[in-house]
N, C-alpha and C positions, 0 to 999 in steps of 0.2 A: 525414450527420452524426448521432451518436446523442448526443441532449440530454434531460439529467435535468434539470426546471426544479424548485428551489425555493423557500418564501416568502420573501420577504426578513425579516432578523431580526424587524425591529417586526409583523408580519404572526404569525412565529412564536409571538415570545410572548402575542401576542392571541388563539393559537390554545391558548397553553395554562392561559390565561385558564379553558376550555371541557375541563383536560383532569382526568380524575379521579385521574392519576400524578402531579400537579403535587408532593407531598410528597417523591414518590420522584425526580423531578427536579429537585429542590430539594435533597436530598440527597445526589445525583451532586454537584452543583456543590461542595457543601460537604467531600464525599470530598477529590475532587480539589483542592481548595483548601489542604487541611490537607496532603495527599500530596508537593505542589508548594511549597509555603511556602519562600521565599527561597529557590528554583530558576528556572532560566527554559529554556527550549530541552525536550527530550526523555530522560527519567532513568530508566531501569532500577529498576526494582522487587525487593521480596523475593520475589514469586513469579515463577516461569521460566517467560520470555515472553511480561511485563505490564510495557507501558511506558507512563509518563504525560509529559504535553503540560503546557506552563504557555508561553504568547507574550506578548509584551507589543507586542512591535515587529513585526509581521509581516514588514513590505517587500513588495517585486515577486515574481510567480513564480519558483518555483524547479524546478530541472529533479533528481530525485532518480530514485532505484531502490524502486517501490514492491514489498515483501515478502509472498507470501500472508499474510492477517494480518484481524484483524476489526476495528474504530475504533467509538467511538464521540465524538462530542464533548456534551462539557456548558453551553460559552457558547463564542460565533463559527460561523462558515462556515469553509465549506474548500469549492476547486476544487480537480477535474483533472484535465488533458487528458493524453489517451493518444492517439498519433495525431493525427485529426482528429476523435475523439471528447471530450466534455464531459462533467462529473458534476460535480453539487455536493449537498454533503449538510449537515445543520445538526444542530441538537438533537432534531430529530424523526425523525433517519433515522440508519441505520449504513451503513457500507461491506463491504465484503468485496470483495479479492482471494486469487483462488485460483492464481494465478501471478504470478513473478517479471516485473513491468512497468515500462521509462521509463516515466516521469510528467514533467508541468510539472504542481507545485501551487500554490497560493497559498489563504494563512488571510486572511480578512478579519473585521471586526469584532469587535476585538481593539484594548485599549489600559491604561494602569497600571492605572486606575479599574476595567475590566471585562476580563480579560485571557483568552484563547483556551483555553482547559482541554479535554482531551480522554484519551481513553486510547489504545492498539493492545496487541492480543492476536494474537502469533505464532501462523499455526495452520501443524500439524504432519499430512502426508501419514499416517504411521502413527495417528496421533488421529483422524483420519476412517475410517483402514479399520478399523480394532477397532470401529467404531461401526457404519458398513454389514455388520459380518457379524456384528451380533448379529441373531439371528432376529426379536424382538421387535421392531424398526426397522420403522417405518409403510412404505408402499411413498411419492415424492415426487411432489411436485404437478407437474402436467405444466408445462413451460418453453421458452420460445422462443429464449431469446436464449443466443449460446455466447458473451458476453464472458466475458475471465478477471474482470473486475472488475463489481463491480454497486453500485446504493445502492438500501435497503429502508427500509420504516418502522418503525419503533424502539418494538413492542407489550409490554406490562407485563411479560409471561415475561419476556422475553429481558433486559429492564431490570434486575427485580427480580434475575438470576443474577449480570449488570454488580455492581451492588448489594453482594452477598452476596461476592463476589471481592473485591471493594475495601475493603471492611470489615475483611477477612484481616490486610492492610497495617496497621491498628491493634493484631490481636491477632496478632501475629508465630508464638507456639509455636503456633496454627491451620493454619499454613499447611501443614507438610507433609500434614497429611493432609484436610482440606476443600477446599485449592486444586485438587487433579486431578478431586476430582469436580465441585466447580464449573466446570471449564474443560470439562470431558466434557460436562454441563449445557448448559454453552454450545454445543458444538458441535454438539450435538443439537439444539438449538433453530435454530442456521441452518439446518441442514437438512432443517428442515421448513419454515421460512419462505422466503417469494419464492421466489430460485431458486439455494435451496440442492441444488440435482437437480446443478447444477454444482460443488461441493463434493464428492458422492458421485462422478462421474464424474471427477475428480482422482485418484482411490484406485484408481481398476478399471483394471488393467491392458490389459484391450482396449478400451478406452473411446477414442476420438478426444483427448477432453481430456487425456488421461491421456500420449497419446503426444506431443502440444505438451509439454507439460509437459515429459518427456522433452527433447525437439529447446530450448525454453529453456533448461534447465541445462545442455544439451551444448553451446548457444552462450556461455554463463556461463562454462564452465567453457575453451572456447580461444576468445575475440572475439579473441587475437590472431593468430590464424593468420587463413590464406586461407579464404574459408568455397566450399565446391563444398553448391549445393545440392542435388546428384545425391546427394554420399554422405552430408549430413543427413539427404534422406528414406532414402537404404537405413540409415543408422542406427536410427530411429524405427521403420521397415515400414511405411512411407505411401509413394504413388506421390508424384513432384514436384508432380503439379496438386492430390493432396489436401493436402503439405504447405500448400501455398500456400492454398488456399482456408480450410482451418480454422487454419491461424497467424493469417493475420490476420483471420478472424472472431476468436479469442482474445483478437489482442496487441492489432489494429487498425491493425499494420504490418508488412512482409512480411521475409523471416528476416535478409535484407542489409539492410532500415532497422533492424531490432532490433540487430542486432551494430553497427552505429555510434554506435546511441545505446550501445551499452556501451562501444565503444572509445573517445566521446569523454568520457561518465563518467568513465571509469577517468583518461581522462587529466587531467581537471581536479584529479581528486584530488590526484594524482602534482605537480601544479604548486601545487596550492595546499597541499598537508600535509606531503607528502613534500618541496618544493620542490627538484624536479627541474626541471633547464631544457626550456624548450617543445620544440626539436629530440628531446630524447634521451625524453621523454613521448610523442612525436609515434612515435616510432621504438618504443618499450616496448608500446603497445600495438596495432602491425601495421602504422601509414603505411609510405611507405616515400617521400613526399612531402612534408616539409614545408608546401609552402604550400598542397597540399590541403589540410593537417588546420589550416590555421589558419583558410582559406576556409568548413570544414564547421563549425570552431569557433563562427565569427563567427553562421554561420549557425540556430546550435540556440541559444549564448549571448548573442547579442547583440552583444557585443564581441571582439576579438581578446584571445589567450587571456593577455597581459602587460596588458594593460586592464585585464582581468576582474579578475585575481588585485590589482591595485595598486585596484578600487573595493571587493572583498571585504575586503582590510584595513585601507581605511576602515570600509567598513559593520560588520568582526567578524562578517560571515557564515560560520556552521560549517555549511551545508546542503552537504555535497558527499561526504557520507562513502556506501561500497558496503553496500547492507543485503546 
């Protein structure tokens, strides 16, 4: 099991008690707060492919579709398990995934008085290769680990660009033309941090990462069909044993666990948005068994899937939508 362990909040902030950003973290919080005001849940921004966070009520894990995409949070925690892997990241760290992954997340420490503030920045496959082929590009720090997802520590660069992007959000006529190079800014900056070498190797067409990446959106794109994992690898050009061994060093699950957690996403959706009946959900997205896919349901949700939906609309949970 690969565990990211960090401080617990109160630990946090005594750590930034000790930090010389403290103004410019102090001013993330206040971005966000203004950004977020009488909103709650995940809101779409003026600039394309900047979305902000405001929780008040967390709740239990949630099982969602995490997006390649950057995060950073300003107050709370956030888990989440991919697989039988763990991450959790806080105000001192960022995220980054560089492929499309089931997650179980959950935000903690989070409440009216102090409530979960964060952002996500969509990253964009062509936004990395215009950037690995500019010559001037440092060469990347050597990296061990091939997950699609990682958590880094959150140094003043990368903050200060955060920063500078969110600020935009105040001065509206800025954005078309400061936002892309701040976002380029940014992408730069992951990619020379940690292991951003994973990042660059999403872009490069002969790259191992590059053909996951590939073989996920090709399972995105039909979970509802039969999956032969003969002809996902001849689609990619990986033999079967390498699909398998770099999927799930990637995903952290192997191609037929990944298409289920898509098939049984999709289907929750479908029963809770769409409110399609369970059978014909069950059937929409490839079962061809009913009480398999209520058995596998129970199994990843907790409950059966007329449960589930009859406590989501108690609770007003919106966590089910496809990124």
């Amino acid at each position: 099991m690969h565990l990211v362990k960090n401080s617990p909040r109160e630990a946090a902030q005594s750590e930034f008690a000790d930090d010389p950003s403290l103004t410019a973290r102090n001013e993330l919080v206040g971005l966000l707060e203004r950004a977020t005001r009488a909103l709650e849940g995940t809101t779409p921004t003026a600039v394309d492919g900047l979305f902000v966070h405001r929780i008040l009520h967390p709740g239990g894990p949630k099982p969602a579709m995490q997006q390649p995409a950057f995060a950073v949070i300003a107050q709370g925690e956030k888990r989440l398990q991919i697989g039988e892997a763990h991450y959790a990241y806080d105000p001192m760290h960022y995220m980054v995934s560089s492929v499309h992954l089931p997650v179980v997340a959950q935000v903690s420490g989070a409440s009216e008085q102090s409530p979960y503030l964060g952002l996500r920045l969509n990253l964009a496959a062509e936004d990395v290769t215009s950037l690995i082929g500019d010559e001037h590009l440092p060469p990347p720090a050597p990296s061990a680990s091939g997950r699609g997802l990682y958590v880094n520590r959150l140094d003043a660069a990368l903050l200060d660009a955060v920063l500078r992007l969110l600020r935009l959000l105040e001065t509206p006529r800025d954005i078309p033309i400061l936002a892309p190079m701040i976002k380029r800014e940014i992408v730069y900056r992951l990619l020379m941090n940690g292991q951003g070498v994973l990042l660059r190797q999403m872009a490069l067409q002969d790259s191992q990462m590059n053909r996951i990446a590939r073989a996920v959106r090709w399972l995105r794109e039909h979970y509802a069909q039969p999956l032969r994992v003969e002809a996902l690898a001849q689609e990619v050009h990986m033999s079967v044993s390498s699909l398998h061994h770099h999927f799930k060093l990637v995903t952290a699950m192997s191609p037929v666990q990944y298409q289920k957690q898509l098939r049984l996403q999709e289907a929750r959706r479908l029963i809770f948005v769409a409110d399609i009946a369970v059978a014909a959900a069950a059937q929409a997205v490839g079962y061809e068994s009913a009480s398999q896919f209520s058995r596998e349901y129970a199994r990843v949700f907790g409950e059966a899937p007329l449960r589930d939906k009859r406590r989501w609309l108690q609770d007003g949970d919106v966590g089910v939508t496809r990124s």
